[in-house]
N, C-alpha and C positions, 0 to 999 in steps of 0.2 A: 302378057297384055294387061292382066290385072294390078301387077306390078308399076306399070308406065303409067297407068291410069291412075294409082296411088300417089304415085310421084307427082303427076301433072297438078294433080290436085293438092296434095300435103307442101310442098313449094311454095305456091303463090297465097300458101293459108298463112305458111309460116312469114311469108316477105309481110304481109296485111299485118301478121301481130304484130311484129317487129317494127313497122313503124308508126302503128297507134302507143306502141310502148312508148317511142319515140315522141309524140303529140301529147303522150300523156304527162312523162316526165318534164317537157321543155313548158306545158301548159301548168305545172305546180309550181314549177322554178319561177315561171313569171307570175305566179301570182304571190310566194315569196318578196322577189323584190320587190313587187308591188306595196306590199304590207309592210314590210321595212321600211321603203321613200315614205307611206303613212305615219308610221311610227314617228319615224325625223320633225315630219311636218306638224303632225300633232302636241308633240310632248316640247315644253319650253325649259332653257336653261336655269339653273336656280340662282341665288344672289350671287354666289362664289364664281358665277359664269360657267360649273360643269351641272351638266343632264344628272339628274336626278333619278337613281336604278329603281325601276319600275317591278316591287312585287305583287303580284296581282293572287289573288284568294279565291277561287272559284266556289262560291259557297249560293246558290241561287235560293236558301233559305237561312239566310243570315241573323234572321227576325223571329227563328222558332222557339228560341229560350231553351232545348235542350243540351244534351251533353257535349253535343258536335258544336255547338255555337261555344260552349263554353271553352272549349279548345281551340277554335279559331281565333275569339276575341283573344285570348291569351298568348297564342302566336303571334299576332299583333304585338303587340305590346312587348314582346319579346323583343321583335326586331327592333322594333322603335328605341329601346334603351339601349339593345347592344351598333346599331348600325346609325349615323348620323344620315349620310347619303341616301337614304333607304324612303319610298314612298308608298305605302300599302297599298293597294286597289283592292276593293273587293266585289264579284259580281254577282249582281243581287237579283229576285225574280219581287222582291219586296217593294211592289210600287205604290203599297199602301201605307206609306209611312218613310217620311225623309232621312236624309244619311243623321242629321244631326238626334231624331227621335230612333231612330237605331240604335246610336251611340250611343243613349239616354237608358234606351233598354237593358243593352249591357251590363251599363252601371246598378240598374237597380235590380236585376234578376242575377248577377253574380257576383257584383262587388268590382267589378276587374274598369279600373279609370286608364283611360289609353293616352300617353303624354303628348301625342299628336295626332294635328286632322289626320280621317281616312281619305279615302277618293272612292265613293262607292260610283258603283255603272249598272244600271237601272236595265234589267232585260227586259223585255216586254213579252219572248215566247215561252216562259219556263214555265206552260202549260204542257208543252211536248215532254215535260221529264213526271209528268205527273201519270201514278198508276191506274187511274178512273178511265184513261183515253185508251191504255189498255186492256180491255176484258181477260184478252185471250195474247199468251205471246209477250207475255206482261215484261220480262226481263229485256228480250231483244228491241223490243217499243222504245221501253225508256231510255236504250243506250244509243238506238239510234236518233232516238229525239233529245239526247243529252248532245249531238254531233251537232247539230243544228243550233241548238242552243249556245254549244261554244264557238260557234261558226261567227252569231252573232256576237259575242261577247269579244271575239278577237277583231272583228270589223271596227266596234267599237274602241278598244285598248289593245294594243302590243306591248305586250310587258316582255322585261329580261328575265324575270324569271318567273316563273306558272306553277304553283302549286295546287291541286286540286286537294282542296280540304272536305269535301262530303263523297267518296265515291264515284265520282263520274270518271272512269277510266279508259274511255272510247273517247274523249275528248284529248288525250295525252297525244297521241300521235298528228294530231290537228296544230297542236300548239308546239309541238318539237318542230314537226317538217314543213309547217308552214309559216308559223311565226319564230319560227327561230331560236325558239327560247329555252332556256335550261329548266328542267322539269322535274319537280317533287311532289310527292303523294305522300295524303295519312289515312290513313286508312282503318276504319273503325270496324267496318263488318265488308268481308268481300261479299262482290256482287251475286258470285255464285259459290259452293264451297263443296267439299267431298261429301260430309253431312248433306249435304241436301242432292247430289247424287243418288245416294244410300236410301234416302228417306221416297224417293222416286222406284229406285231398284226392288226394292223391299216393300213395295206399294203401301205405304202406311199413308193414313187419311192425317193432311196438315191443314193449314190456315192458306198454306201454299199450293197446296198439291190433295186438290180435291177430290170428294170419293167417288163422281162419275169416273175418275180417271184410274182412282184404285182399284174398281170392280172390273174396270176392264182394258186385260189383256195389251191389248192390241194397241191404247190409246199409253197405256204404262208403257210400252216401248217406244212408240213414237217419243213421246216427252224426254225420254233416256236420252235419244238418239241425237234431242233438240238442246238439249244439256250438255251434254257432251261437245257439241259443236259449239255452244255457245260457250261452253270454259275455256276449248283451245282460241277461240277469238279475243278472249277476256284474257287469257295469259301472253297472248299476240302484242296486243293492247299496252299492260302492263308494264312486259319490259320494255316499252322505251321510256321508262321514267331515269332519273340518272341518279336519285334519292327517295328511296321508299321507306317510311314511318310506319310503324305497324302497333295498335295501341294495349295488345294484350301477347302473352306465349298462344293463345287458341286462334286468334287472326295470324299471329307468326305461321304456324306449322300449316294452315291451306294458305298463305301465298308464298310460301317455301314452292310446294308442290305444285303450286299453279301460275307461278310466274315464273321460279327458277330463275330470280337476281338473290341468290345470298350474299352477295358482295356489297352490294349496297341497298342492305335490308336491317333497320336494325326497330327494334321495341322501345317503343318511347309511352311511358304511360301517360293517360291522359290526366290534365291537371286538374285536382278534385281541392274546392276551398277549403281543407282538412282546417285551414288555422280559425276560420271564422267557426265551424263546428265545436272546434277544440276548447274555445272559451265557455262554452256553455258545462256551468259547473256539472260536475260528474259527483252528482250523492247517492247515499244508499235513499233508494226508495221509502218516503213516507206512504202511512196507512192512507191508502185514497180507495174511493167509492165505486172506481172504475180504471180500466185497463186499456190504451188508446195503442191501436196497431197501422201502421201507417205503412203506404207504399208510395214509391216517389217513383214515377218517367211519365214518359208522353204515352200519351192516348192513340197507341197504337198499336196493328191486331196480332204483331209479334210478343208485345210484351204480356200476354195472355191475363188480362184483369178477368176475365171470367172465371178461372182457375181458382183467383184471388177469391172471386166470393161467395163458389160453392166451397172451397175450404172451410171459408171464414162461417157459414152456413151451417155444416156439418158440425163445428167444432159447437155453436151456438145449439142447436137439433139435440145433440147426445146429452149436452147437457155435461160435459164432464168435469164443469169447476163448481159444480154444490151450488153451495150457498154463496163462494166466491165474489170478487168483484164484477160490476158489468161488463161488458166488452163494448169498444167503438172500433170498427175501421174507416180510418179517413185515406180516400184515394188521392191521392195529390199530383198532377201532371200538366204537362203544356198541351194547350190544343194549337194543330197548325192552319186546319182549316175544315171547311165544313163535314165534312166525312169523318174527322176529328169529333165532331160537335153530334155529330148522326150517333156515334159508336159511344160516346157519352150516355145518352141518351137511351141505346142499346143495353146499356149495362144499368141505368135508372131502373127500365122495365124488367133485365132479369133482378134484381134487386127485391122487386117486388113479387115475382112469380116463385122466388127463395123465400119471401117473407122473411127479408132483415132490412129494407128501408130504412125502419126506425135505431137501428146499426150499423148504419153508413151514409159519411158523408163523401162529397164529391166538389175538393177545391182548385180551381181550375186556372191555368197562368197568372199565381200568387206571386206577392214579390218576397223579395228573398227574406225578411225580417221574420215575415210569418208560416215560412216553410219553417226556420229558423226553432220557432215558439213550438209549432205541433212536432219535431222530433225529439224537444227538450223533453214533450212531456208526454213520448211515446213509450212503451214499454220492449214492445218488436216491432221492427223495421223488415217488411216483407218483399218479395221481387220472387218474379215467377217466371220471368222469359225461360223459355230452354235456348241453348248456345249464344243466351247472351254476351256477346263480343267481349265487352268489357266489364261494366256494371259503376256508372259514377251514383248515381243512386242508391247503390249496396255502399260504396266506401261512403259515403255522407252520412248515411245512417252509420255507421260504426264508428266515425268520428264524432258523431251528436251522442254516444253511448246509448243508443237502444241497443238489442240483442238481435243479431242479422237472422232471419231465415232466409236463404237465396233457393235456385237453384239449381240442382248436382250436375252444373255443366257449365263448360264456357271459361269465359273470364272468371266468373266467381269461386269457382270450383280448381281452376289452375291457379289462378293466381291472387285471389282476394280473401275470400274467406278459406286459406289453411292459416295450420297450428303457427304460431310465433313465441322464438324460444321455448319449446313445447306444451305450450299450451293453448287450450283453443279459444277463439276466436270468434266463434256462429255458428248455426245450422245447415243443413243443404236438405233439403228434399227432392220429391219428383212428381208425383201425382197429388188430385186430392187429397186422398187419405193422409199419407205421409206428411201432407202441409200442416193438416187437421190435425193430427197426433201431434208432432213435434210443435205449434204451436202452444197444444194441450199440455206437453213436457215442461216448456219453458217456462208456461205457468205458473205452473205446481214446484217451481224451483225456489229454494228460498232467497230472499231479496241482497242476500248476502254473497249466495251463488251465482246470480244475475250479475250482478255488481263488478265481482270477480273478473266473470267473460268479459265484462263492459269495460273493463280496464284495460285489459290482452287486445281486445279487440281495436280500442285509439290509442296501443304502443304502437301495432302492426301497421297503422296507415299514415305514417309519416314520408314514406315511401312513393308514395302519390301526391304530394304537395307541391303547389307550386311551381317553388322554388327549382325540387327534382326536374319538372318538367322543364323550365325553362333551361338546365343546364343538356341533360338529353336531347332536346327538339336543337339549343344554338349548336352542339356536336356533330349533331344528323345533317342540317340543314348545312353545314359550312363548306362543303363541297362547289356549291352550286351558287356563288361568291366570289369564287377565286378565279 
């Protein structure tokens, strides 16, 4: 009886699935076609009478001046020299400034002149990829509000091929199975990673993983459990890209494990202006009166400026260079928007509660001449993120010849700051202390020894120019062409 009764019941559950699968599939299909007769209607023939291949740049923060922008513009510019047929689109959340003052910006925060117009597409909801709207839940928020936001962006343009250049990878299967399109991803830092598994497992208090949640128990396995499911989503996701860019060996090895496409996965480093660095003459150090230590990214709460300035604090407090020169640190970074501007201002006030104010200053989306001027005439070049992805910031300073302190993780640690032709190249530390000290080291080095490093150090970063990058990213990308 209970058996009949299963049956009576599991039958007509299974016929119900079965043809809402059915409603479901035949309801994507036609909104496919739909998007395609769009695409047709929308896009006009070029002078030669063929359609013009539409690549479109998913970058909803095209305007932030950071390292990601500086790889996009550069992608750009890539295609455009090697590709005639080829139309950029890029989609922007940037409605506070037109395509042409974008372009403008480029120009003057990187140097990189693009030989032709873009086609920017103005979103209006890339408030939904922003982490403010999510308190709590903060990863699954913005990927689902990254779905919405591509949702719009492909209403707007059907492009032939979709490259997502900042991380949005819930957005990939949107634009494969809906828009039709062939699909490439670069990928600077995945969204979620094993490291931050671990640092959850292991209840350590982060910037990310706060200590109501380390102290307890019960709320550390929840989070595991929401991590967990949210990586298999995120590797779900992933592979349907048909070309993935990966900008460091440390981004290589967790979307190895987390997306499982090695076939078409390759490392493309990101392109760092080595040559505009490079001209800046490399002398031995003249007697000067003061010591200038400069850090260069955006004003953001992973790249840990705090670290920066009780190091820089402690080093000042001990007291350990005598009579010595004085010390400056100048923080140098992009601000993206007002929480940027808040976290500034955060770090104004510990500044003061360290009492080094009067040893730090604070220059904020400068143009490139004068980033240019304080690395020429910086002594060490500092960066604090831990598992920073890459570190364009560390190669710039090693190409302007200051003396790297990074640190002992990441990109910089894999692949930036080791030995070249065996000799070294920078510092790495980890804490505090260690930053303090090994600053206090490099000091106390004579200007000969400094020199030395500074030499090894802009052999090693030719590797990351340009040029490299443009030949790696047109190799990667040429799949998704033919």
């Amino acid at each position: 009886a209970c058996f009949r009764l299963l049956c009576s019941l599991l039958i007509p559950a299974l016929f119900l699935s079965g043809i809402l699968c059915v409603c479901l599939v035949v309801l994507l299909w036609g909104i496919r076609l739909w998007l395609q007769q769009r695409k047709k209607q929308l896009t006009s023939a070029g002078k030669d009478g063929k359609r013009p291949l539409l690549v479109a740049f998913f970058h909803p923060y095209c305007n932030a001046g950071g390292g990601g922008e500086r790889v996009l513009w550069c992608a750009v510019r890539t295609l455009q020299k090697k590709y005639r047929n080829v139309t950029c689109v890029v989609y922007t959340g940037d409605r506070d400034a037109t395509g042409e003052e974008i372009v403008e910006g480029a120009f003057r925060r990187f140097n990189i002149k693009l030989t032709h117009p873009v086609k920017f597409v103005f979103l209006e909801k890339r408030y939904l990829v922003e982490a403010s709207l999510y308190p709590h839940f903060t990863l699954l928020g913005q990927s689902l509000g990254s779905v919405f936001l591509g949702w719009e962006a492909l209403l707007k343009c059907v492009p032939d091929i979709y490259i997502d250049s900042m991380g949005y990878a819930f957005t990939l299967p949107l634009f494969k199975y809906l828009g039709g399109c062939r699909i490439g991803c670069y990928i600077h830092y995945p969204t979620i990673s094993t490291d931050m598994l671990s640092v959850v497992r292991n209840q350590d208090t982060r910037f990310n993983n706060a200590a109501f949640i380390t102290n307890n128990p019960l709320f550390s396995k929840f989070k595991l459990v929401y991590y967990y499911f949210f990586a298999f989503m995120y590797g779900l996701v992933g592979s349907c890209s048909d070309v993935i860019m990966v900008n460091s060996s440390w981004t290589l090895n967790h979307i190895l494990s987390l997306w499982r496409a090695g076939a078409c996965t390759s490392v493309v480093y990101p392109p760092c202006d080595v040559q505009a660095f490079l001209d800046i003459p490399l002398e031995e150090e003249k007697s000067t009166a003061e010591h200038c230590i400069v850090s260069v990214s955006q004003f953001r709460p992973e790249k840990d400026h705090p670290l920066q300035l009780r190091a820089f604090a402690k080093l000042l407090k001990e007291k350990r260079l005598g009579q010595q020169p004085s010390l400056k640190l100048i923080l140098i970074g992009g601000c993206r928007n007002q929480q940027d501007e808040e976290r500034v201002n955060n770090l104004k006030h510990l500044c003061e509660e360290l009492g080094v104010s009067n040893n730090v200053m604070f220059r904020i989306n400068i143009p490139f001449e004068e980033l240019k001027r304080h690395l020429a005439e910086a002594t060490i070049g500092l960066h604090t993120m831990w598992n920073e992805h890459f570190g364009i910031g560390v190669v710039e300073c090693m190409a302007a010849g200051t003396v790297i302190l990074a640190h002992n993780s990441g990109g910089p640690k894999l692949d930036i700051v080791v030995p070249y032709e065996g000799h070294i190249t920078g510092f790495l530390a980890e804490n505090e202390d260690s930053y303090a000290e090994t600053m206090a080291y490099i000091l106390s080095l004579s200007p000969e020894k400094r020199l030395e490093i500074r030499e090894n150090a802009r052999r090693s970063v030719h590797r990351f120019s340009d040029q490299h990058f443009e030949e790696t990213f047109l190799l990667s990308v040429e799949p998704l062409f033919k």
